[in-house]
C-alpha positions, 0 to 999 in steps of 0.5 A: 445607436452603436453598430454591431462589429463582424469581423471580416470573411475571406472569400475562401473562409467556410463559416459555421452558422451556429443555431440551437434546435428551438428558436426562442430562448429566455435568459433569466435567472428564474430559469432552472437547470432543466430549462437550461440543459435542453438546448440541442446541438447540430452540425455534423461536418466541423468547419471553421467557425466564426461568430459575431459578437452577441450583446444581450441587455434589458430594457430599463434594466434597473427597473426590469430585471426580472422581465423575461427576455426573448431572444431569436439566436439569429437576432444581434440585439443591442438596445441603447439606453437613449432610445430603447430600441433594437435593430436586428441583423441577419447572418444570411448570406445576400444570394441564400434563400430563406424559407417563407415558412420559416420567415413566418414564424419569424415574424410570429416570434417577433410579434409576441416579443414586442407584445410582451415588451408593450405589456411591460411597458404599460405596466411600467407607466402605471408604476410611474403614475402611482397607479399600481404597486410593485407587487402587482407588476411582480405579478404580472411579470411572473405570469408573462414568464409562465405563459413563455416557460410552457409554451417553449416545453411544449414546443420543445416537447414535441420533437417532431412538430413544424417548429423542429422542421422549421429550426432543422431547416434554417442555414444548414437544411434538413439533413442535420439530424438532432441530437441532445448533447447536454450542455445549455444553449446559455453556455454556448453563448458565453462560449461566443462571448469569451472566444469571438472577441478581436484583439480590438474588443479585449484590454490585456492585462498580463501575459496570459490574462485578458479582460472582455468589454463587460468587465470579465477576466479570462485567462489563456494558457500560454502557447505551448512549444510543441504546436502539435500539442495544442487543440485546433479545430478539425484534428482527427484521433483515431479512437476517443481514448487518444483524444481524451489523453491529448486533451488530458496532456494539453490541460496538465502542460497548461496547468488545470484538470479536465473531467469527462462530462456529457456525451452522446450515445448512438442506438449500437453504443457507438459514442457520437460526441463526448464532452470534455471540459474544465475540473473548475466547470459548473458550480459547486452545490451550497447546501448550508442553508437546508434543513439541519445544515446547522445542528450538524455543522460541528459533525461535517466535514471540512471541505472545499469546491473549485468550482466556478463556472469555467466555461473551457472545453473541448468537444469530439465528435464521431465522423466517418471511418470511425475517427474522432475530430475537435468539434469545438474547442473554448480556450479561455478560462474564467480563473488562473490556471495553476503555476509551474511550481504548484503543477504536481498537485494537479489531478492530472500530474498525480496519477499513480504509475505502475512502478508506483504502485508496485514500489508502495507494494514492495515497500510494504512487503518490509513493513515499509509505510506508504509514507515513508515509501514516498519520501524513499521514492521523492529521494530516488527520482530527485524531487517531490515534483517528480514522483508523480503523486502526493503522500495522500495518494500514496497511503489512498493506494496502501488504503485501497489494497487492504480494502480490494481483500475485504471479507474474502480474505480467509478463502484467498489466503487458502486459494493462494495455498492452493495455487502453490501445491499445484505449481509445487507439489511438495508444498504442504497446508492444512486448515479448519474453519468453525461451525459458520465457516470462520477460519481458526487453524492455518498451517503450511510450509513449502519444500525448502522448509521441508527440506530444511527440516529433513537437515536440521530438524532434530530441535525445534523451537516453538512460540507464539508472537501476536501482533501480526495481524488484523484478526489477533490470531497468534504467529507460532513459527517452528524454528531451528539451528542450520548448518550456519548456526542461524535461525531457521523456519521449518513451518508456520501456523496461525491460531485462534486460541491457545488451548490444548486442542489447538497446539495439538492441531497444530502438532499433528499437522507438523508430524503430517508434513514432516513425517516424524517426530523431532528429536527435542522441542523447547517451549515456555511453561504454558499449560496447554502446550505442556499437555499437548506434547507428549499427545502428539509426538508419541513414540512410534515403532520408526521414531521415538517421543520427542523429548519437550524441554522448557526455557531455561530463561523464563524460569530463571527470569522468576527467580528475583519475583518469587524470592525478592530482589534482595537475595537475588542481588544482594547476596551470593544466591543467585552466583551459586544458583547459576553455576548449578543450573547452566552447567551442561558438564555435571551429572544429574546426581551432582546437579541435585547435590549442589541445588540441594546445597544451595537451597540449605545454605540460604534456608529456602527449604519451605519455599513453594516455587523452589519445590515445585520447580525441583520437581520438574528438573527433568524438564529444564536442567541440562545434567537431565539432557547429556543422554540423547543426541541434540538434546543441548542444541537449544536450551531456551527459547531465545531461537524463537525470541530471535525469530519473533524478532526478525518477523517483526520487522515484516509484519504489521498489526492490521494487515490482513491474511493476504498481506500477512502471508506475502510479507511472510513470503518476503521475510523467508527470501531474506531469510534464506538470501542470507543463507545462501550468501553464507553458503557463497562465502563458505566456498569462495574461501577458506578461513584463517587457520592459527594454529599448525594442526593438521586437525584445524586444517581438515575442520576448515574443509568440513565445516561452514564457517561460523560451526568451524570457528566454534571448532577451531576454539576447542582445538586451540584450548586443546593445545594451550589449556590440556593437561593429561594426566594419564595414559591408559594402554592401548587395547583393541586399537583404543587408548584411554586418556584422563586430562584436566582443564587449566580453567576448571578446577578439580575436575577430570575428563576421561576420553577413548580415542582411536583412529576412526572414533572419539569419546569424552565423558563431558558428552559435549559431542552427544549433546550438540554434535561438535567435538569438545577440546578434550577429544581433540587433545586426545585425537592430536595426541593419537597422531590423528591428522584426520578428524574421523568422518564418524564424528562430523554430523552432516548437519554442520557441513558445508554440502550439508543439502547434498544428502536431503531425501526430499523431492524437489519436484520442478517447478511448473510453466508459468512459475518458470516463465515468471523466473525468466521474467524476474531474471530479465528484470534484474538484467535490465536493472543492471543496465540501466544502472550501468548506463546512469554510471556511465553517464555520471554527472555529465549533463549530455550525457543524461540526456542522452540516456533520457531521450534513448529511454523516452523514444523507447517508451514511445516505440513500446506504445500504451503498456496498459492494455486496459489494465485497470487498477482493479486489475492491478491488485488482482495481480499482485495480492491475487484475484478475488473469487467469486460466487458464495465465500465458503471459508470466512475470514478470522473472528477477532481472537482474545488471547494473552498478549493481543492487545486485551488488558492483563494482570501487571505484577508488582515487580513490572509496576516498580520497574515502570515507575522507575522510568517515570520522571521524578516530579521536583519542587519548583522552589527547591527541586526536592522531589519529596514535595511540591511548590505548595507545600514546600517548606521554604515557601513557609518560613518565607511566608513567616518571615 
């Protein structure tokens, strides 16, 4: 009969007598996950812990697996195959006295033990005789292991009867109180089998691999280098947070997951003791076989379970002076942990950081993906394994922020408005919402859009884009032309519809925020807008109607598909046609000879289209637009075409009102970023003059310098391509001059110049508000060094902002102290990269740089503060409001150009059926035929 092996004590070696709260356990597969988990743990004060090897085997264990076996956790029972029998050791100590009592119930668990194992026996020895069946003895053994079940629930049940007493008072006395902690007695006991092995009892069978005498293989992680970094009994943390991020760090430099599990609460919810065990513990739940499983197999998804009864964990436990201490750690693990290379794929190694999750949202602010943003961020930190998380996590994250708006994304959008008109009183919004609280008009502008529309709001440009969001609503941003000829916003809104009511809504509240009428507004031959201009820019007693001009471009992109691509072409119409409608230099009276003209030399008289658009000329042909001032600013829409562009590489399809708004916001401070670096450059130097004019010299003081290049083109063609013709005498200080153009023929051009005013009858100045070369020959012929203040428009000029009206009210507290905090960063930026400069590709150099930085970041502690990631979006798109939500988010809206299914003209079709590959004969690749009816395949077939 073999002997149980203890390893030996030391005299000064305290020991933890390990015991549950019950004194009967049956280990059996019959027994269920309830049976299991109501093992109650006890001790209270941790001690060094040390537990002999327990074996537990059944007799005849071919013939009676099944049979309930009681085992006393203070028993060592090893039953050999010769004889059968048991003995049992005690792990008293010779001079510790033992309850009568307690030795009793002993003897009574005992007795019941060798009952049913006679009972077993006989029934094994009418098996052997013939004398029963199988069945029968199954039977019976279900019976027996009924009887026990109940009689342990029952005992268990009670909580406060003399076995508890009993059980509380064996080894440790009464003053250990119960409490559940959850986990099974059974797993404690394969805990014991795995960790109280000697290196004697266990073959190894690589580094980190060992396999126990009962066949099983375990793995240890490997020793880590720091020893303060692995778990040992009694190591105290100061609150439970800490412990878990200890253990948390120990799992990922190991190389496996842990998960928070069973806990113990107090009755003020104080928590007593906390489970921490390995992600691959317990077993995953195989639901194949139930009801439906296989009707519904091609329907489920994919799925796979780590899971496989690891049994590694680390237990905390509360202790006086509100500390937490390791209670019990198991190290070994029952599966390979997880290689160095495979490590950033561990739960732990992929938690999204703050500078994550701010780069995935920064990064989307350009229409930049979460994909995409975390290939960028693998480049910037030098390696996949470095970044921290996976591509899933990253689009999980993008994901998630689209989700934390939900259905309150119309009343966020308009909180956010409100927000900006506190902080900045000069910021402007409006909206309306349906009959069921839907919103359908947005519009805003902030006060540099205001400002901007003070300076250079005498054209604007108007046109829907969609595309932009979620809800199909259209963008239509006004656009104008700043001082630096570029693209500006001057306000924004967002409809449901393109009708009369809506662009009218959205015209008023433009006169609303700007306080006038523009001077000229260019759209496209929309019907609704058409109507809704004149409803809205009415004349008043301080600003006259705006003038509404249609692009010139949409109309003549009709041409070749109302009269054939033939005439448009192929013959000389379109030339003739073309130096009518765009030149800006003849009257009306000419334009309407030369169309008329145009028109009878090709016989279009009865042409509808032509007719109808001849009758609206005064809405489109410049030589209708040379009376008013800035009304040949913009002739089409391409200011906004430019624009819709330059959106489009912000906004995306499927962002929400929220987004859409904060990637506006993105897309105005690169818009006005790249004002201001024109601005920069515009006062840093002064072009290149060429020629010698004292008139260019001055130009280049005044003007930005993309306007001044435009100038410095006239003054040129005034010295090189003038030729006066005449000289008038000078009356009242003003003299007459008739000149002509070398580059047009037979046409003259009269110009009444004096010392402060110049007045050409090309009326270049009156449309756009720049000198045409005429006045400049004329000027420089006058002995004018000077351009005359009188015709320099404030809105070309480098000061141009100097003489704007409009408040720019000071910003509030927290807007202030976020700038200090923006200015800060940015400085920090600097110097950090300046140290990485430094550093070069000096390898000790860098490791400086890191170890100033990680000891940096240890002095700056845990920045989280509870920071939750709720929290987090909260922050950066904005908090969700509570209570009942008044303004619903956006209806999907069916509007032109959304997405819905249109009408495709002839002319698109053949131009898409162009692009098409042209299909060829295999035999030979002729593309009027296949290879089945080719013709070479015939006579082949013939011959």
């Amino acid at each position: 009969m073999g002997s149980v092996t203890q390893r030996s004590i030391h005299q000064n070696e305290k020991v933890e007598w390990f015991y549950p709260r019950f004194l009967m356990l049956f280990m059996n597969d019959k027994m269920n996950d309830a049976d299991r988990n109501m093992y109650i743990d006890s001790p209270v004060v941790p001690i060094q812990r040390t537990c002999a090897k327990i074996q537990t085997r059944l007799v005849n264990k071919k013939k009676h697996d099944n049979v309930p076996l009681v085992v006393t956790p203070f028993m060592l029972e090893q039953f050999t195959e010769e004889e059968g029998r048991f003995e049992e050791g005690f792990l008293f100590n010779e001079d510790q006295s033992v309850d009568p009592e307690h030795m009793e119930k002993v003897r009574m668990f005992k007795a019941q033990h060798e009952a049913s194992k006679a009972k077993l026996q006989e029934l094994q020895k009418l098996v052997d005789e013939n004398r029963t069946t199988d069945e029968l003895i199954k039977l019976e053994k279900q019976k027996i292991w009924d009887a026990k079940c109940k009689e342990k629930r029952e005992d268990i049940s009670r909580k406060v009867g003399k076995s508890w007493d009993i059980a509380r008072q064996i080894l440790s006395g009464p003053q250990r109180e119960p409490f559940n902690d959850g986990i099974g007695f059974a797993d404690d006991l394969r805990d014991m089998e795995t960790d109280s092995y000697s290196s004697n009892d266990i073959e190894e069978v690589d580094s980190g691999c060992t396999v126990s005498p009962g066949g099983h293989t375990y793995y240890v992680p490997y020793t880590v280098d720091d020893e303060n970094l692995k778990p040992c009994l009694n190591k105290s943390f100061a609150n439970l947070e800490s412990g878990i991020d200890f253990y948390k760090e120990y799992a990922r430099l190991c190389g496996f997951d842990i998960r928070r599990s069973a806990e113990k609460k107090h009755d003020d919810g104080t928590i007593i003791s906390k489970y921490l065990v390995c992600s691959r513990s317990g077993n995953s739940e195989n639901n194949s076989s139930s009801e439906g499983s296989t009707t519904q197999l091609g329907k489920r998804r994919r799925t796979m379970s780590g899971r496989c009864g690891c049994h590694a964990k680390l237990v905390l436990k509360f202790a006086p002076g509100h500390i937490y201490f390791i209670f019990r750690f198991v190290e070994a693990h029952n599966h390979p942990l997880v290689s160095e290379d495979c490590r950033q794929f561990l739960r732990g190694n992929r938690q999204m950081s703050t500078c994550s999750m701010n780069f995935v949202f920064d990064a989307s602010k350009v229409n930049i993906g979460a994909s995409k943003a975390f290939r960028l961020m693998k480049e910037m930190v030098g390696g996949y394994e470095n970044v921290g998380a996976t591509s899933r996590d990253y689009r999980n994250f993008d994901r998630d922020l689209k989700g934390f708006v939900g259905e309150y994304d119309g009343e966020m959008v308009i909180e956010k408005f409100k927000v900006n008109q506190e902080t900045n009183p000069s910021f402007f919004y409006d909206y309306e919402v349906d009959d069921n609280g839907h919103l359908t008009k947005l519009f805003w502008a902030d006060a540099t859009a205001r400002r901007n529309y003070e300076l250079y709001g005498d054209a604007v440009s108007f046109d829907a884009t969609f595309n932009t969001n979620k809800y199909n609503m259209i963008f239509a941003p006004f656009t104008g032309v700043d001082k630096h000829n570029k693209c500006v916003t001057f306000a924004s809104t967002l409809l449901s519809k393109e009708d009369v009511e809506h662009f009218s809504w959205a015209f008023k509240a433009l006169l609303k925020a700007m306080g006038r009428n523009p001077v000229c507004i260019v759209t496209d031959q929309c019907p609704a807008m058409k109507q809704a201009v004149p409803i809205c820019f009415k004349e008043t007693d301080d600003f006259p109607a705006t003038r509404h001009r249609l692009c010139m471009w949409h109309i003549t992109e009709k041409f070749p598909a109302k009269l054939g691509n033939f005439l448009c072409k192929e013959t000389e119409f379109m030339g003739k046609m073309k130096n009518v409608i765009w030149s800006s230099t003849i009257e009306a009276a000419e334009f309407e000879e030369g169309w008329k003209s145009v028109i009878k030399e090709f016989e279009l008289e009865d042409n509808r289209w032509l007719t109808d658009m001849y009758d609206m000329r005064e809405s489109w042909i410049p030589a209708y637009f040379r009376d008013k001032p800035m009304y040949g600013l913009i002739r089409t829409t391409s200011r906004s075409e430019s624009e819709n562009f330059f959106f489009s590489h912000f906004h995306q399809s499927g962002s929400s009102l929220c987004q859409f708004y904060i990637r506006f916001e993105s897309a105005m401070d690169k818009q006005r970023s790249e004002t201001k670096r024109l601005n920069h450059e515009c006062r840093s130097g002064k072009p290149a003059l060429v020629s010698k004019l004292y008139l260019e010299d001055d130009a280049s003081e005044l003007y930005t310098r993309s306007v001044f290049y435009k100038v410095q083109e006239e003054i040129l063609a005034a010295r090189d391509d003038m030729r006066i013709q005449s000289i008038g005498p000078e009356t009242n200080g003003i003299k007459t001059y008739v000149m002509k153009d070398v580059k047009m023929k037979d046409v003259l051009f009269q110009v009444k110049v004096s010392k402060s005013h110049a007045d050409c009858s090309c009326k270049k100045f009156l449309m756009c508000g720049i000198l045409c070369r005429h006045a400049f020959c004329a000027l420089n012929h006058f002995e004018v060094v000077k351009i005359p203040r009188r015709l320099v428009l404030n809105r070309w000029m480098k000061n141009a902002e100097n003489k704007a009206s409009l408040k720019m009210f000071g910003v509030s507290d927290d807007q202030e102290s976020m700038g200090a905090i923006s200015k800060e960063l940015t400085n920090l930026w600097f110097n950090f990269h300046k140290c990485v400069t430094k550093a070069g590709n000096d390898l000790d150099k860098l490791k400086q740089v890191n170890k100033s930085i990680q000891g940096l970041n240890s002095e700056l502690g845990d920045a989280s503060g509870g920071f939750t990631k709720q929290d987090f979006m909260a922050n950066l798109i904005g908090k969700r409001p509570t209570g009942d939500i008044s303004i619903q988010p956006p209806l999907q809206c069916k509007n032109k150009g959304s997405g819905l299914k249109r009408i495709v003209g002839e002319r698109e079709k053949a131009i898409n059926q162009a692009k098409k590959k042209a299909r060829k004969c295999k035999l030979c690749s002729s593309t009027f035929h296949d290879q089945r009816t080719c013709p070479a395949k015939k006579k082949v077939a013939e011959s």
